[in-house]
Every structure is written in C-alpha cells, then in structure tokens.
PyMOL CGO cylinders between C-alpha atoms (Angstrom):
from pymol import cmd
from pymol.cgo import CYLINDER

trace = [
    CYLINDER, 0.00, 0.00, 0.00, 1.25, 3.48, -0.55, 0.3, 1, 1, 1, 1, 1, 1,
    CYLINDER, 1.25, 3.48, -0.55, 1.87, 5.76, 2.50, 0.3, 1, 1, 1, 1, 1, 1,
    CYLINDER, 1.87, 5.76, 2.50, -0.28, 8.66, 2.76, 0.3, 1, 1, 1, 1, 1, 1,
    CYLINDER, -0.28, 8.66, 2.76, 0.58, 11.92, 4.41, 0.3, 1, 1, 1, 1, 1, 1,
    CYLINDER, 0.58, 11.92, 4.41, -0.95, 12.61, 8.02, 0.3, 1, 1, 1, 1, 1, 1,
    CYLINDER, -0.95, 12.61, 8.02, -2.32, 16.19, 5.91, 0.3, 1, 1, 1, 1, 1, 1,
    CYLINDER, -2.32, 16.19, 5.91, -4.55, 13.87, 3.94, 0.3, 1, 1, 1, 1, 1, 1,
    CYLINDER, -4.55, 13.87, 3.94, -6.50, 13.29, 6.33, 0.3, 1, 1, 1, 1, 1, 1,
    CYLINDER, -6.50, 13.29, 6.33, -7.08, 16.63, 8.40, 0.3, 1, 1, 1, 1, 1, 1,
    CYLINDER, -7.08, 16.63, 8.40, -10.28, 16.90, 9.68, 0.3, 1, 1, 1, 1, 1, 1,
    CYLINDER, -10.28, 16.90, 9.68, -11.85, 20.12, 10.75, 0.3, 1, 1, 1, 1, 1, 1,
    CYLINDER, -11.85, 20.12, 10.75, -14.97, 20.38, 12.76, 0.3, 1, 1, 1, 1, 1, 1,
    CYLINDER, -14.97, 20.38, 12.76, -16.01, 24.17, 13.74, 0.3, 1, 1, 1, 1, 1, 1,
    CYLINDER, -16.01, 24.17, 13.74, -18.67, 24.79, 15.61, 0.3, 1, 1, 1, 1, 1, 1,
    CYLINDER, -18.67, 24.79, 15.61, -20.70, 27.16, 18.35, 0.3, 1, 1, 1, 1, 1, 1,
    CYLINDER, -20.70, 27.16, 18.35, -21.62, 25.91, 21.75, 0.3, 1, 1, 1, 1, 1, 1,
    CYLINDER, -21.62, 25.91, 21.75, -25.35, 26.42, 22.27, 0.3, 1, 1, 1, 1, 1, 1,
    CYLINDER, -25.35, 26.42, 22.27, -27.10, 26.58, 25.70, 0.3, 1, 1, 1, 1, 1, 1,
    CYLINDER, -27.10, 26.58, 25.70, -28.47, 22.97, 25.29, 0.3, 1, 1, 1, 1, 1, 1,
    CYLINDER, -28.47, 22.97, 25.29, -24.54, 21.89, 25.74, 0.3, 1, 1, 1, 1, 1, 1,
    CYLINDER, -24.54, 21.89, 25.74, -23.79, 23.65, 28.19, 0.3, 1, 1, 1, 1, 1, 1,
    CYLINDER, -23.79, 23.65, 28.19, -23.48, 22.14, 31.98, 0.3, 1, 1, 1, 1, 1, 1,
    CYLINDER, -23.48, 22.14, 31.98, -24.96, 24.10, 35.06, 0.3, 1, 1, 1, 1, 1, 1,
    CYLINDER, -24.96, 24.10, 35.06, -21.52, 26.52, 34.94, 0.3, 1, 1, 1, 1, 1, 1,
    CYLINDER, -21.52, 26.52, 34.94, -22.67, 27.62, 31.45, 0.3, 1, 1, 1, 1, 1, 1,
    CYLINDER, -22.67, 27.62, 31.45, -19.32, 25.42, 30.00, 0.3, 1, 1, 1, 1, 1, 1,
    CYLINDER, -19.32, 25.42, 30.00, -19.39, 22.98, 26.79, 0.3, 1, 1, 1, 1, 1, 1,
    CYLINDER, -19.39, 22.98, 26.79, -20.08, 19.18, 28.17, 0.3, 1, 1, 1, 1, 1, 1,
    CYLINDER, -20.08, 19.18, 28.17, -17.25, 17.00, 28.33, 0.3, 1, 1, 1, 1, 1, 1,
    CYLINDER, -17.25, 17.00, 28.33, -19.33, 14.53, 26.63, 0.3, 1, 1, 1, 1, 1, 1,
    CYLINDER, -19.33, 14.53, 26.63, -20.64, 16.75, 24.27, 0.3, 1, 1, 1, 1, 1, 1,
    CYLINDER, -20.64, 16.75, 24.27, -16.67, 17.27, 22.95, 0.3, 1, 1, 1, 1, 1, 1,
    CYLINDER, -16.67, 17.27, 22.95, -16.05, 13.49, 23.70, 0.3, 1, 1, 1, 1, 1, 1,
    CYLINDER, -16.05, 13.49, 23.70, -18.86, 13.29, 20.60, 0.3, 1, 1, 1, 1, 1, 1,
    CYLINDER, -18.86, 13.29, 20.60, -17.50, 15.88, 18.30, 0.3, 1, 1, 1, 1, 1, 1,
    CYLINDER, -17.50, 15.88, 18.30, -13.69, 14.51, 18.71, 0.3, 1, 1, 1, 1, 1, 1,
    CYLINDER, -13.69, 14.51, 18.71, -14.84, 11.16, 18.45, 0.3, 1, 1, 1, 1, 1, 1,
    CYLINDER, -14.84, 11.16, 18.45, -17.24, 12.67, 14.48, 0.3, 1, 1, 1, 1, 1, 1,
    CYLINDER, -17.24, 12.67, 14.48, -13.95, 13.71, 13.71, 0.3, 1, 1, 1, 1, 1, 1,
    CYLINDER, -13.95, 13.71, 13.71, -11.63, 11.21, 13.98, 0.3, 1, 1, 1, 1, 1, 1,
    CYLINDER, -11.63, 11.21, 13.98, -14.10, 8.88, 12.18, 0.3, 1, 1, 1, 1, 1, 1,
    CYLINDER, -14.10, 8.88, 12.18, -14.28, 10.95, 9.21, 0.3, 1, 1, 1, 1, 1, 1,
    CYLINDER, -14.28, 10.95, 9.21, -10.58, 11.40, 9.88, 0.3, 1, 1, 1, 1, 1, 1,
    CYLINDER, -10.58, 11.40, 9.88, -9.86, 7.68, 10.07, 0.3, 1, 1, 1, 1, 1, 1,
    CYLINDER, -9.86, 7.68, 10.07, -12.41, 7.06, 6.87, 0.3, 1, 1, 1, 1, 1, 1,
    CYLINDER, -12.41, 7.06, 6.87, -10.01, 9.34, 4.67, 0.3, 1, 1, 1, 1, 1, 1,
    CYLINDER, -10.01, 9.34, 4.67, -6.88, 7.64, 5.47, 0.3, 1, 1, 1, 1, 1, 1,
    CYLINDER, -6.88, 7.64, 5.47, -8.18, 4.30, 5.17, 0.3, 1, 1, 1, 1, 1, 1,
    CYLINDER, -8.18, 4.30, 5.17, -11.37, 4.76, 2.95, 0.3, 1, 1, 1, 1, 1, 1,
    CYLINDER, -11.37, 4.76, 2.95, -13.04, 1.85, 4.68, 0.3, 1, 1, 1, 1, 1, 1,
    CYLINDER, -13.04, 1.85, 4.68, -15.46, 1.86, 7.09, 0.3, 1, 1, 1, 1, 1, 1,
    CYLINDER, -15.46, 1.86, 7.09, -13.87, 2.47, 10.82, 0.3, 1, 1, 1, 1, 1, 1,
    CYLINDER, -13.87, 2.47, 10.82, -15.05, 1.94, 14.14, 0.3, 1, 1, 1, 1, 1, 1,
    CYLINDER, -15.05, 1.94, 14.14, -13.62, 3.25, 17.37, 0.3, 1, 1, 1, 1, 1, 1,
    CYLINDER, -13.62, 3.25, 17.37, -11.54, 1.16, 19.40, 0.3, 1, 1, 1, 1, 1, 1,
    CYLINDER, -11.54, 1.16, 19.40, -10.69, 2.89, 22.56, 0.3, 1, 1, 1, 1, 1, 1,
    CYLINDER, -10.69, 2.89, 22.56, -9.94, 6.45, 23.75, 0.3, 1, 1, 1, 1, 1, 1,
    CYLINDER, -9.94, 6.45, 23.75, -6.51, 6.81, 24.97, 0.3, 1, 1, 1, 1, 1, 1,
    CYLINDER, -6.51, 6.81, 24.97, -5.93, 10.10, 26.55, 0.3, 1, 1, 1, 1, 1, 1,
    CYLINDER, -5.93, 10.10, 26.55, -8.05, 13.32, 27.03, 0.3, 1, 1, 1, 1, 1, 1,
    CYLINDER, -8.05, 13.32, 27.03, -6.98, 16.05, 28.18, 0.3, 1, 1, 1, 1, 1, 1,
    CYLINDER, -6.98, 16.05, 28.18, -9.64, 18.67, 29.47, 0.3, 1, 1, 1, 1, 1, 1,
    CYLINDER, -9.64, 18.67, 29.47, -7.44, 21.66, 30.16, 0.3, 1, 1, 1, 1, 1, 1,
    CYLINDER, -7.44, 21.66, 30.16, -9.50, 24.45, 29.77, 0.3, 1, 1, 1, 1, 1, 1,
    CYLINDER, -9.50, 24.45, 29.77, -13.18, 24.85, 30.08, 0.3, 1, 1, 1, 1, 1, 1,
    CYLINDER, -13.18, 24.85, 30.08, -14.74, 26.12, 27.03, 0.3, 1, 1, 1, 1, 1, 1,
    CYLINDER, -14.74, 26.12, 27.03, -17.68, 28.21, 28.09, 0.3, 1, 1, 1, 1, 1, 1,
    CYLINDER, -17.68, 28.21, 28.09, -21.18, 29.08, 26.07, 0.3, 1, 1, 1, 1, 1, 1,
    CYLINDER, -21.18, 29.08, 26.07, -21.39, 31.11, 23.07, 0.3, 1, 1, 1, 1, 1, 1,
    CYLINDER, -21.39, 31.11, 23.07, -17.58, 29.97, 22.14, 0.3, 1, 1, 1, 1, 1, 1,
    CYLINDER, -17.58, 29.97, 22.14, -16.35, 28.95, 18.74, 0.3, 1, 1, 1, 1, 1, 1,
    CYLINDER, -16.35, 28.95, 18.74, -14.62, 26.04, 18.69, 0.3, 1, 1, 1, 1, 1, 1,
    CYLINDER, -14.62, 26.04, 18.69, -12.42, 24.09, 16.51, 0.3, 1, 1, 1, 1, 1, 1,
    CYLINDER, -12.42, 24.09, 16.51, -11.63, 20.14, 16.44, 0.3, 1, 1, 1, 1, 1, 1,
    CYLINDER, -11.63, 20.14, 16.44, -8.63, 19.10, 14.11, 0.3, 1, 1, 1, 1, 1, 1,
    CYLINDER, -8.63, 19.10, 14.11, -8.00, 15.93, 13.56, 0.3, 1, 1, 1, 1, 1, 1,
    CYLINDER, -8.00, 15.93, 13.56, -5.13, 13.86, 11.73, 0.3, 1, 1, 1, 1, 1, 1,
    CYLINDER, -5.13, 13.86, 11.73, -3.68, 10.12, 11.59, 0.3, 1, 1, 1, 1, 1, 1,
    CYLINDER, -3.68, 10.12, 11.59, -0.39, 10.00, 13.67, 0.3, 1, 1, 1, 1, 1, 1,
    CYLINDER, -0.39, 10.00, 13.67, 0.62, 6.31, 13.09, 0.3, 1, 1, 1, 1, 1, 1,
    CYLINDER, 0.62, 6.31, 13.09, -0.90, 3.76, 11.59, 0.3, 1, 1, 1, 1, 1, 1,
    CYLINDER, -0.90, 3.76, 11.59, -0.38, -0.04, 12.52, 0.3, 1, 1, 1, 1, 1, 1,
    CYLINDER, -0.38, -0.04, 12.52, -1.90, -3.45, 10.82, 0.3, 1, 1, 1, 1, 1, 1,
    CYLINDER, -1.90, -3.45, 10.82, -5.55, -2.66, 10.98, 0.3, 1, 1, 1, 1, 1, 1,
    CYLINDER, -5.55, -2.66, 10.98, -5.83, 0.24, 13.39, 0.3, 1, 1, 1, 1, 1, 1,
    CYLINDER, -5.83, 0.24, 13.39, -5.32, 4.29, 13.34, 0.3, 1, 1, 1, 1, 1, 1,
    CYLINDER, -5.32, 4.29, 13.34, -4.13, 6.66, 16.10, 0.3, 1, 1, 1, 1, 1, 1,
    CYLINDER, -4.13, 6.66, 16.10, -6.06, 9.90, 15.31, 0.3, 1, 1, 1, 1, 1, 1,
    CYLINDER, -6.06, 9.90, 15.31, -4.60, 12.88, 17.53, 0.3, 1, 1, 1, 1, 1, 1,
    CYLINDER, -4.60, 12.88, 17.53, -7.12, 15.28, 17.89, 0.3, 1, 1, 1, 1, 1, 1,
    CYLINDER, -7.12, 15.28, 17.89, -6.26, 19.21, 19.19, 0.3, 1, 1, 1, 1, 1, 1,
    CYLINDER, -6.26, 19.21, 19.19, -9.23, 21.37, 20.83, 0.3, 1, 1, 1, 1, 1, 1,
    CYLINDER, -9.23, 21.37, 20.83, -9.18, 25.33, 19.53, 0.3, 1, 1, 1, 1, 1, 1,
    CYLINDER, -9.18, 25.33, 19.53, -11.18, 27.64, 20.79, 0.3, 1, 1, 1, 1, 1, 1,
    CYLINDER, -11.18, 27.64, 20.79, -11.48, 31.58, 19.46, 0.3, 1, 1, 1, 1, 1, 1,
    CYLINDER, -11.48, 31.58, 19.46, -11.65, 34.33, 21.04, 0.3, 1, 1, 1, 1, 1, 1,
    CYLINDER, -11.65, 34.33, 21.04, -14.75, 35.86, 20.55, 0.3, 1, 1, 1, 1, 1, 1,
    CYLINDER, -14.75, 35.86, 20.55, -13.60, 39.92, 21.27, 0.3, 1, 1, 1, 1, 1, 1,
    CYLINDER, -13.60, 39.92, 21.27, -9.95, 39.39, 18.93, 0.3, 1, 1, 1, 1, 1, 1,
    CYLINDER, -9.95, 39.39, 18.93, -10.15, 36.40, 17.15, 0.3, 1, 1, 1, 1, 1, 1,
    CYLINDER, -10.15, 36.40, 17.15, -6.98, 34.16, 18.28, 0.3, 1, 1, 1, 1, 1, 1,
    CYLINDER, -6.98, 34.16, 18.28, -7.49, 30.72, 18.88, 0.3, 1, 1, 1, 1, 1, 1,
    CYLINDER, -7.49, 30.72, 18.88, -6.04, 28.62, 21.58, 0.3, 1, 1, 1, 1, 1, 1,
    CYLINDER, -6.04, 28.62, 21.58, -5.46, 25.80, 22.47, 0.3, 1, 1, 1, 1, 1, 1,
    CYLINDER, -5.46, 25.80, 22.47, -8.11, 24.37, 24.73, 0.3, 1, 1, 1, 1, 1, 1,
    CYLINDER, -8.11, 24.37, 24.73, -7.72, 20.43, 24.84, 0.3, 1, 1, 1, 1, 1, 1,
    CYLINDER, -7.72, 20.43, 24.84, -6.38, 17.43, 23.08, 0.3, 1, 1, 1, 1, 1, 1,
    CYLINDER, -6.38, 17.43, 23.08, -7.20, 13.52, 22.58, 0.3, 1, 1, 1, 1, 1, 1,
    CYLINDER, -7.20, 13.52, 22.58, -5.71, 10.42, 21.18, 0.3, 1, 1, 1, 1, 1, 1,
    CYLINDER, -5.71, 10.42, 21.18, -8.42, 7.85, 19.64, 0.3, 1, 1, 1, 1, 1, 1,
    CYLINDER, -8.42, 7.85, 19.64, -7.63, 4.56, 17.64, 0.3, 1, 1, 1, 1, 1, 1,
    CYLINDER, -7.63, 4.56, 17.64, -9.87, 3.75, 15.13, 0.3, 1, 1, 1, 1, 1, 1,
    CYLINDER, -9.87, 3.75, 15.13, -9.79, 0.20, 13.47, 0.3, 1, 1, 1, 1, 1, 1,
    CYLINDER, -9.79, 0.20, 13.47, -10.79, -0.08, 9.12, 0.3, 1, 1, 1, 1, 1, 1,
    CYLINDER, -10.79, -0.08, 9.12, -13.00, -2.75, 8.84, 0.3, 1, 1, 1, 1, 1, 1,
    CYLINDER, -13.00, -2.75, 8.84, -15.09, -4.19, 5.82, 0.3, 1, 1, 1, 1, 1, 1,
    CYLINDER, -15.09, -4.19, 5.82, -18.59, -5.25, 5.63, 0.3, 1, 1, 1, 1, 1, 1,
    CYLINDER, -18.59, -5.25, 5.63, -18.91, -7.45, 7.67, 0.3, 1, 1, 1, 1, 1, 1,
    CYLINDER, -18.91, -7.45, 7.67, -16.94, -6.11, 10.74, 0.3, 1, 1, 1, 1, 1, 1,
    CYLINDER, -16.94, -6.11, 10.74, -13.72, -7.92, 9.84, 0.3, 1, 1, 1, 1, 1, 1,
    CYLINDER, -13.72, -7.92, 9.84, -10.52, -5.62, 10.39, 0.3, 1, 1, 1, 1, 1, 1,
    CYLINDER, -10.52, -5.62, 10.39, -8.42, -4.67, 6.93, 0.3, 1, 1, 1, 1, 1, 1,
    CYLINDER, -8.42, -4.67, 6.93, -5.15, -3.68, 6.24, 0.3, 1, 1, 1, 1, 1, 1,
    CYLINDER, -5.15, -3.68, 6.24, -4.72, -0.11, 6.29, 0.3, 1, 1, 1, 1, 1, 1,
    CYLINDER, -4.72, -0.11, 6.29, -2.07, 2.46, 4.46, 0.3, 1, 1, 1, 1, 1, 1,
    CYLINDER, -2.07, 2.46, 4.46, 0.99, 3.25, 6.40, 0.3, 1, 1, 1, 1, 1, 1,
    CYLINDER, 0.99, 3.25, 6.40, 1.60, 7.08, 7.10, 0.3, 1, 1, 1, 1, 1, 1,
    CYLINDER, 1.60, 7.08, 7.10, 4.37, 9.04, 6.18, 0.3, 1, 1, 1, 1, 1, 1,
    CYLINDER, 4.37, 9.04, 6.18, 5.23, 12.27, 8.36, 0.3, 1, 1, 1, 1, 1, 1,
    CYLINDER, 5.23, 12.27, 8.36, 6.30, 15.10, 7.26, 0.3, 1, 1, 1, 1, 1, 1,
    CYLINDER, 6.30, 15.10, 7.26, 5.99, 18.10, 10.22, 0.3, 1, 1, 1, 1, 1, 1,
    CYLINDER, 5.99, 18.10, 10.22, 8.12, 18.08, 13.38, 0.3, 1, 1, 1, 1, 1, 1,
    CYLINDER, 8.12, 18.08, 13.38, 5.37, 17.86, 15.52, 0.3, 1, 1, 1, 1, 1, 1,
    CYLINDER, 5.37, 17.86, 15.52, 3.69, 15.14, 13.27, 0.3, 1, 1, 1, 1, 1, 1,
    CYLINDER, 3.69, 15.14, 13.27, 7.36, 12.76, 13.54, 0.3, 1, 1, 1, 1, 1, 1,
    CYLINDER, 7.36, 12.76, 13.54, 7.10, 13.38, 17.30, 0.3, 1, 1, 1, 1, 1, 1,
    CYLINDER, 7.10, 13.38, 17.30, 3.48, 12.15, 17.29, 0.3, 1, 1, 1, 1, 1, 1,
    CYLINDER, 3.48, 12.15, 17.29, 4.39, 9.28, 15.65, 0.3, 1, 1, 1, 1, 1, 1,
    CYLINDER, 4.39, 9.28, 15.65, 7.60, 8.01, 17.63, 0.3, 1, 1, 1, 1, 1, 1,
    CYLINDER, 7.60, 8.01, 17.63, 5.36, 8.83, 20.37, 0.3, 1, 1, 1, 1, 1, 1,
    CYLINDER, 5.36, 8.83, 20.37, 2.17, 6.33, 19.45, 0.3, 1, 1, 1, 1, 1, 1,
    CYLINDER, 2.17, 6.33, 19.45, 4.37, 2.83, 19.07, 0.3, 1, 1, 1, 1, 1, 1,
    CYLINDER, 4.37, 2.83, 19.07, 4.93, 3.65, 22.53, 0.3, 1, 1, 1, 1, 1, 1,
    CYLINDER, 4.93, 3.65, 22.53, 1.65, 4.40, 23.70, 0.3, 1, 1, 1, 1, 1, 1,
    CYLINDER, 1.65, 4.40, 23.70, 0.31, 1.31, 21.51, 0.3, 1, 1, 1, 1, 1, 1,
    CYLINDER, 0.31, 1.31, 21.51, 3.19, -0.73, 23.74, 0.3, 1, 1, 1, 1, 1, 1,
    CYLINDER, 3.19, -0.73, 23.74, 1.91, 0.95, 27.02, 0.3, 1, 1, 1, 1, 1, 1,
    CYLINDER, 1.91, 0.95, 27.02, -1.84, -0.49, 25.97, 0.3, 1, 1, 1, 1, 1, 1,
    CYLINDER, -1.84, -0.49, 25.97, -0.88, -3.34, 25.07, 0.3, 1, 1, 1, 1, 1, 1,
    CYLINDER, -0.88, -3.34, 25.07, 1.01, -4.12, 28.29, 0.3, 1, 1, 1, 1, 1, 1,
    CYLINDER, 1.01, -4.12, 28.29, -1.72, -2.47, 30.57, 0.3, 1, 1, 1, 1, 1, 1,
    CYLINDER, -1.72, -2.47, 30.57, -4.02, -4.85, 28.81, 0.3, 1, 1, 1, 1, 1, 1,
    CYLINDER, -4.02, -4.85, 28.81, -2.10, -7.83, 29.34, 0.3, 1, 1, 1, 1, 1, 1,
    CYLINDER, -2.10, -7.83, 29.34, -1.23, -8.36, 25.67, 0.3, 1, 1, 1, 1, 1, 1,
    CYLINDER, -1.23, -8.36, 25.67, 2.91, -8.01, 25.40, 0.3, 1, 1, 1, 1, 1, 1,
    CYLINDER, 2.91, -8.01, 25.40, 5.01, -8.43, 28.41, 0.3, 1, 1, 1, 1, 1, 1,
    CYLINDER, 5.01, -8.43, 28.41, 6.92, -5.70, 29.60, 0.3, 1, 1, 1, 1, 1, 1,
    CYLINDER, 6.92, -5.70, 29.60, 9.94, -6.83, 28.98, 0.3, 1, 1, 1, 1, 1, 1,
    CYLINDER, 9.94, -6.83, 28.98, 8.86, -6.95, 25.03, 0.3, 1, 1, 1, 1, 1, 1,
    CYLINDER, 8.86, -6.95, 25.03, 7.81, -3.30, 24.84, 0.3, 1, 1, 1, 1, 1, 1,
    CYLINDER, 7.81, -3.30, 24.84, 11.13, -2.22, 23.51, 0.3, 1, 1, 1, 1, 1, 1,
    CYLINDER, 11.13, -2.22, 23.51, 10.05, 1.33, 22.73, 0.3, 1, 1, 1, 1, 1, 1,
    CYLINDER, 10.05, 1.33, 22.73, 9.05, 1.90, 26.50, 0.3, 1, 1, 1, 1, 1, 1,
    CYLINDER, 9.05, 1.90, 26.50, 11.95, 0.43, 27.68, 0.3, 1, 1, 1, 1, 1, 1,
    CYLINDER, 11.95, 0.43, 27.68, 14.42, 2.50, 25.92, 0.3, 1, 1, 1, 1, 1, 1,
    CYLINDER, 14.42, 2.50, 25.92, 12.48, 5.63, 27.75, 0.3, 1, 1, 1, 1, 1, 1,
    CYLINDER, 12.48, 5.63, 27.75, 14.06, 4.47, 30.97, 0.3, 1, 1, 1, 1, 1, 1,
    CYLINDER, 14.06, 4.47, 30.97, 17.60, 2.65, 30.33, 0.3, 1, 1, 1, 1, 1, 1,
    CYLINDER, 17.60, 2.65, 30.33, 20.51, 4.96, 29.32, 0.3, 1, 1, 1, 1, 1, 1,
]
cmd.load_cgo(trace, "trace")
C-alpha cells in the first residue's frame, strides 16, 4: 500500500456551543466534545483508510481548559501512526476568542480507530508518512503508547515493549 501523508486526512470540525450543551456553569459538556472529537476522527480515520472504521478505545483526554457558552470552537483531527488494521487519530481542541479572534489551544485527545469491511472484519490499512516536526514526534510517540496499551491490557510483556523500555535505560 502506498503511504499517505498525516495532511490527507485533516479533519476540521467548527462549531458554536449552544445553551443545550452547556453544563450548570454555562461550560461545553465534556461529553458533548467526547462526541465531536470522536465525528472527527471517524471521518478522519475514513479518509486515510477509505473503509469503514469503528472506534476502538480512547486513549488520553486532556480537558485543560473549560470552554464556556457562546464559544467557537475548533476540532482538528489527523492520523499519527498507523499499525496493521488500526489508526491513532490525535485530535487538538481550539477555541477563538470571541472579542480578537486568536485561537487557543483548549484540549487534546488520542483515539484509535480500526478499518473494517462489511462485515466487521478488520483490513489492512495504508501506512503514514510524516512530514511536520510535531507530526514525527506524534508518531515516535504512538508505538509507545500502543506498547503501554498493550502491556496495561495484558497483551505483550513488559519486557517486550522495547520502545518503553528505551524511555528508561541509558
């Protein structure tokens, strides 16, 4: 299969948050942006791999700012790695300013998506090719996280999680 760029598959989601999303502090559900990272790394994972995909676990969240009511806010989306079947999708929160404009960033998230045909049966999926700093540190980065799950899960033994180990021995 040909490697495709992480760029290929940006996804950007932009959106206001309306009072129905809004918990009793007037600030966006956590669930509500669970949903809206979780639209956009499927659509993310469905241009990288143009199969159907289906999510296979959340990794990481990070809510690190609140984003309140009446903000615009802006999911990105983009394969970091890809491995046999599955897809790491980082995903980076923006929200804007509404008096000048800048965006920040507000939160971030790391979902794996898995391509699958039909009938539910994982396929082979493209390999990525980075090209950004950032994107080549996000991709070291996710064999190691893929070790750390598959350890934590009782999958691979620690002492076969190479990539982890080298984090600690000099």
């Amino acid at each position: 299969m040909q490697p495709k760029y992480p760029s290929d598959s940006l996804t950007t989601l932009t959106d206001i948050v309306l009072p129905g999303e809004t918990n009793p502090l007037n600030n966006l559900f956590g669930g509500e942006l669970l949903a809206r990272m979780d639209r956009a790394g499927s659509i993310t994972a469905r241009r990288h791999s143009r199969r159907i995909c289906v999510t296979a676990s959340v990794n990481h969240v990070a809510f690190n700012r609140a984003i309140p009511l009446g903000s615009v806010v802006t999911v990105e989306a983009k394969v970091s790695r890809t491995f046999k079947t599955s897809m790491e999708i980082f995903i980076d929160v923006w929200i804007e300013d509404r008096e000048t404009g800048i965006k920040s960033k507000a939160n971030e998230a790391i979902y794996t998506f898995v391509a699958v045909d039909e009938t539910g049966t994982p396929v082979a999926v493209p390999p990525v090719e980075p090209q950004t700093e950032l994107e080549k540190l996000r991709f070291e980065a996710a064999l190691r996280r893929k070790q750390l799950s598959l350890v934590l899960a009782g999958k691979m033994k620690p002492h076969e999680a190479t990539e982890l180990k080298a984090l600690f021995i000099e």
